[in-house]
MIDOSE-1310 file (N, C-alpha, C; in nm, 2 decimals, decimal comma, always signed):
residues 115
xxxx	+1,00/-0,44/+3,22/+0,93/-0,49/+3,11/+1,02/-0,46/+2,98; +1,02/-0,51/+2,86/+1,10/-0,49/+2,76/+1,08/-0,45/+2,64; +1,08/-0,38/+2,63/+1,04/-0,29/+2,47/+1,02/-0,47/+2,35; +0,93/-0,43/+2,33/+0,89/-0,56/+2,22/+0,93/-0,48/+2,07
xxxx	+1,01/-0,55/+2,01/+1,05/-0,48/+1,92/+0,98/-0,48/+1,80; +0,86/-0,62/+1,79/+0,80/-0,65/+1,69/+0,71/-0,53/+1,68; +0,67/-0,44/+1,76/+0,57/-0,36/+1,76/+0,58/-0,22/+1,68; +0,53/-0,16/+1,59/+0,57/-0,07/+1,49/+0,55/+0,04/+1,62
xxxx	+0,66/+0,18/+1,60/+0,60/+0,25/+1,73/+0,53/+0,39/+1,65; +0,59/+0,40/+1,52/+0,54/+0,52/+1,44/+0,40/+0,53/+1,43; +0,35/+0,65/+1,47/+0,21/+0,66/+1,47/+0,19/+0,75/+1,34; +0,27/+0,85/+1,23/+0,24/+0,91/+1,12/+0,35/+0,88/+1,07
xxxx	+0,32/+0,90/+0,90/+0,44/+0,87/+0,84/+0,46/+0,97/+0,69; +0,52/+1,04/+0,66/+0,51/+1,15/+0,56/+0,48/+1,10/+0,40; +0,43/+1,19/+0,38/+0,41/+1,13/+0,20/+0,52/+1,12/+0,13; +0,62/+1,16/+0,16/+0,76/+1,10/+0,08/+0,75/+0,96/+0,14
xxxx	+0,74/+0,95/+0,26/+0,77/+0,75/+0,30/+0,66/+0,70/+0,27; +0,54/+0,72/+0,20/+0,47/+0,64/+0,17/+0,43/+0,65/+0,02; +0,50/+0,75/-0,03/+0,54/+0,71/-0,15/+0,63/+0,64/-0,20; +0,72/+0,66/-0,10/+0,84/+0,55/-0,15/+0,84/+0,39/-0,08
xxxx	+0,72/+0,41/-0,01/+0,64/+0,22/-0,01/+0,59/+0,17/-0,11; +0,52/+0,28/-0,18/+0,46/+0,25/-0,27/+0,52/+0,23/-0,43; +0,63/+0,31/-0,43/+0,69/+0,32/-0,56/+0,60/+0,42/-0,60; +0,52/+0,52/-0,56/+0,49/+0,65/-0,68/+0,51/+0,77/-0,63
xxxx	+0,47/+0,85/-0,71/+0,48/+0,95/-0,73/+0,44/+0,98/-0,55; +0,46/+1,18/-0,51/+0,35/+1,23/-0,40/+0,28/+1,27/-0,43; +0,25/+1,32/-0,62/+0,11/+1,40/-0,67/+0,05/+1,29/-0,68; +0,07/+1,18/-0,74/-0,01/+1,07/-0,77/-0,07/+1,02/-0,59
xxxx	-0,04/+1,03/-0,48/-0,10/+1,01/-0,36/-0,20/+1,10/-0,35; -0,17/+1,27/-0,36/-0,28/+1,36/-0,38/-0,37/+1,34/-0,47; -0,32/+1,32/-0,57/-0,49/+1,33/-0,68/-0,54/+1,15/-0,63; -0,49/+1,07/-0,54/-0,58/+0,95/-0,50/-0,65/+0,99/-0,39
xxxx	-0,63/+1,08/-0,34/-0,67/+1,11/-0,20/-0,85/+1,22/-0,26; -0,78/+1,28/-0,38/-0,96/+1,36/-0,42/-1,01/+1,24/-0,51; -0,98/+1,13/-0,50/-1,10/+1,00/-0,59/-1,14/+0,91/-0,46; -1,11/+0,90/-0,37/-1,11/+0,81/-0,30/-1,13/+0,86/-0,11
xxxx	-1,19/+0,87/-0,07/-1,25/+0,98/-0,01/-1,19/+0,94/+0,16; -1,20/+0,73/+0,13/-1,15/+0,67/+0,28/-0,95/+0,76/+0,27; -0,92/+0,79/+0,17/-0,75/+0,83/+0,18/-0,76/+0,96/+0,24; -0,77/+1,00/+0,40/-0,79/+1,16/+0,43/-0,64/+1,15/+0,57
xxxx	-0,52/+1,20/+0,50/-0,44/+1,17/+0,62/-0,47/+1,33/+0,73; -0,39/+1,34/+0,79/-0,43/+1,41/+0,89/-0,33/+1,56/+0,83; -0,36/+1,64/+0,88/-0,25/+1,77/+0,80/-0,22/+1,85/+0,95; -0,09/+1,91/+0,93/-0,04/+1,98/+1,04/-0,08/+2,13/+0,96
xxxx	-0,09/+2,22/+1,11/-0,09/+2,35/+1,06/-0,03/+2,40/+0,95; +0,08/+2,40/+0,92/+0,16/+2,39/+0,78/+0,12/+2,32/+0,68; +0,01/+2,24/+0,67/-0,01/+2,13/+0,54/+0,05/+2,06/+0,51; +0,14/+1,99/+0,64/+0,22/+1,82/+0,55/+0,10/+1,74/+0,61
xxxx	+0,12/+1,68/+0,54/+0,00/+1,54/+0,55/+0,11/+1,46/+0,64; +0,04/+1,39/+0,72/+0,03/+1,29/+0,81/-0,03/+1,17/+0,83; +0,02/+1,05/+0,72/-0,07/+0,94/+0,71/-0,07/+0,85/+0,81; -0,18/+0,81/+0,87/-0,18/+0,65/+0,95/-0,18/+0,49/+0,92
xxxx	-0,18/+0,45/+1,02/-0,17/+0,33/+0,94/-0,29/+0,28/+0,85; -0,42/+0,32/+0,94/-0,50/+0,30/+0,86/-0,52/+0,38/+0,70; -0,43/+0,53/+0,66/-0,47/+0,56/+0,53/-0,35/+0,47/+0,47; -0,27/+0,45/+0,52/-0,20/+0,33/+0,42/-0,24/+0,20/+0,40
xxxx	-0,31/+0,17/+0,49/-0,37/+0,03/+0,40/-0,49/+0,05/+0,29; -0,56/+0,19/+0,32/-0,63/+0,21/+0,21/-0,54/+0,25/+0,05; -0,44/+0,32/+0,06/-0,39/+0,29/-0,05/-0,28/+0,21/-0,07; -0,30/+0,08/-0,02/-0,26/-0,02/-0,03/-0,33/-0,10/-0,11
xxxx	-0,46/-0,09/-0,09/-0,61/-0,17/-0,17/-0,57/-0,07/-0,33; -0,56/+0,05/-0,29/-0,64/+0,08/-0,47/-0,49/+0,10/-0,52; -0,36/+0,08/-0,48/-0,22/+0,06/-0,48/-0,26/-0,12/-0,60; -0,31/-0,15/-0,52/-0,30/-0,29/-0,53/-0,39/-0,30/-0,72
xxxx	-0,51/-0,23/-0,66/-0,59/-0,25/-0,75/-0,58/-0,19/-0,89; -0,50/-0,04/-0,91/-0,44/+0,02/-1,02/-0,39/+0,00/-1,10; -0,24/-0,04/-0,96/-0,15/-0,02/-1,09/-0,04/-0,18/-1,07; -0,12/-0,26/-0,98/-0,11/-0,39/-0,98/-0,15/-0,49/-1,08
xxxx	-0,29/-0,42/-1,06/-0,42/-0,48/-1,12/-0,48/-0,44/-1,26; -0,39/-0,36/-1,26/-0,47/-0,27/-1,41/-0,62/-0,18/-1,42; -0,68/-0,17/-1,28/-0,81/-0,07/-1,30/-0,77/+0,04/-1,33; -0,88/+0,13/-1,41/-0,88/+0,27/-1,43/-0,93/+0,28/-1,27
xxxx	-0,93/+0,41/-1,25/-0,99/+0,49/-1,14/-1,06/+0,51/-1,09; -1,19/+0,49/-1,19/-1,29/+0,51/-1,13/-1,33/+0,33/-1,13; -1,32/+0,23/-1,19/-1,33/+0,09/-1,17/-1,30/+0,05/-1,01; -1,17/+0,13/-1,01/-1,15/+0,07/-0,87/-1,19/+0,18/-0,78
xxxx	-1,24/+0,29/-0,78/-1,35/+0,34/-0,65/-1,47/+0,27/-0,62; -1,50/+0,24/-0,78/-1,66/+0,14/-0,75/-1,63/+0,03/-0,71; -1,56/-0,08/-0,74/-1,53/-0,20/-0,68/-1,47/-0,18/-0,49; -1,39/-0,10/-0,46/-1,38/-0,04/-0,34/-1,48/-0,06/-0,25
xxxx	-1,58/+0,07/-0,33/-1,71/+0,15/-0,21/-1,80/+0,02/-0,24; -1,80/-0,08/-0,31/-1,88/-0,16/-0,36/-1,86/-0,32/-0,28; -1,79/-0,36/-0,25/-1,70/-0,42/-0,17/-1,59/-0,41/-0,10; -1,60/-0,34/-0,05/-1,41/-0,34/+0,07/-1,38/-0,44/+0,08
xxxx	-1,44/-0,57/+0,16/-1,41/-0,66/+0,24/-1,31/-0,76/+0,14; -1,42/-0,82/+0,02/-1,33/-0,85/-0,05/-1,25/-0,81/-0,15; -1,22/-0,66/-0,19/-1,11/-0,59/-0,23/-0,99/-0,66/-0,11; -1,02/-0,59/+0,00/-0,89/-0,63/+0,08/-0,86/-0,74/+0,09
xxxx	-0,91/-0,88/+0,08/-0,89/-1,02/+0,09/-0,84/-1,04/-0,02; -0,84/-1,00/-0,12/-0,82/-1,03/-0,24/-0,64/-0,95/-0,30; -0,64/-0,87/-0,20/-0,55/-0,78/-0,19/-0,43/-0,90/-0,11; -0,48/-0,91/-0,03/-0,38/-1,01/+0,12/-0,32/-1,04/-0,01
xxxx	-0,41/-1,16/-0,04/-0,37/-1,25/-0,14/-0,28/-1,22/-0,28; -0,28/-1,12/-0,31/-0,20/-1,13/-0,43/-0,11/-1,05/-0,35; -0,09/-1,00/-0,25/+0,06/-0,97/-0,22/+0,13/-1,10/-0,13; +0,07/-1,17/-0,13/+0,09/-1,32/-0,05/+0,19/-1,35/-0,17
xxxx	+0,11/-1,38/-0,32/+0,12/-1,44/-0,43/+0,30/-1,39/-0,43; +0,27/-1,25/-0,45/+0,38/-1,18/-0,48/+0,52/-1,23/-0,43; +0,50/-1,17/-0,30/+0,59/-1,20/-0,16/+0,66/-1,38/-0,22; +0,57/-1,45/-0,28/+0,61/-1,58/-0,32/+0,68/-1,60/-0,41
xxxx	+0,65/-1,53/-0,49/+0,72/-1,55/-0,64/+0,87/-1,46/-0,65; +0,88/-1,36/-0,53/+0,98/-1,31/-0,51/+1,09/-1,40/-0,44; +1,05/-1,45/-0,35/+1,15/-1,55/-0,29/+1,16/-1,67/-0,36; +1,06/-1,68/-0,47/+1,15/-1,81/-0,55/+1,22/-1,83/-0,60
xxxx	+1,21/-1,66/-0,70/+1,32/-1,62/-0,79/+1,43/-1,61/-0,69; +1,46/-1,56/-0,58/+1,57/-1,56/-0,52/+1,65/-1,71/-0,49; +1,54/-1,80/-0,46/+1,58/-1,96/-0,47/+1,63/-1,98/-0,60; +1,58/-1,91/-0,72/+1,61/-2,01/-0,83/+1,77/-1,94/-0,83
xxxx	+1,78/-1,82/-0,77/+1,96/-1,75/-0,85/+2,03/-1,83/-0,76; +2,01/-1,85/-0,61/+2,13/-1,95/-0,55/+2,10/-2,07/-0,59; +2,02/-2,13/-0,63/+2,06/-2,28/-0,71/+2,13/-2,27/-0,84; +2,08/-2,16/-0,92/+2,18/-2,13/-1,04/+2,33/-2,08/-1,02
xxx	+2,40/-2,05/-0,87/+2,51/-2,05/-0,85/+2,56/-2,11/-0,79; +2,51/-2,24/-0,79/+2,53/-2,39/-0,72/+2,56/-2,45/-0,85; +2,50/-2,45/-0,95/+2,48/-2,54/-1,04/+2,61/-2,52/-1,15
């Protein structure tokens, strides 16, 4: 059988790599983790945190919602605990948006070095 490559195999990932998915800080991951209660990664005897996939998509939503979106902190705990479902749908989507407008701009520089 063949190792399928599409398949992520990392089961934790350290708060330096998920800060530097995110572009912030590792305090700014801690002080989200005491507002936001779904962000609880796992800790080794030692105290490095151990995020899963599932606490990275949570701060992926309030990632999204901050400092994307412009909420204060506590706006986006309440809209969160208030709705998840469509926080996250609403999330897809503007990183959909994103992901779009990135590769256009990349279309518009090789037509501008055609032109």
């Amino acid at each position: 059988m063949a190792l399928d490559s599409n398949k992520d195999l990392k089961l934790y990932y350290s708060i330096k790599e998920v800060a530097k998915m995110f572009e912030v800080n590792e305090s700014t991951l801690r002080y989200w983790e005491t507002v936001f209660p779904k962000i609880h990664p796992k800790t080794t005897a030692k105290g490095v945190r151990q995020y899963t996939k599932q606490d990275i998509e949570e701060i992926r939503l309030v990632h999204n919602m901050v400092k994307v979106r412009g909420y204060k902190l506590e706006a986006a705990r309440k809209a969160i605990n208030a709705n998840h479902e469509q926080v996250d749908k609403t999330t897809q989507i503007m990183d959909t948006l994103i992901s779009c407008r990135e590769q256009l701009k990349d279309l518009k520089k090789q037509l501008d070095t055609l032109v």
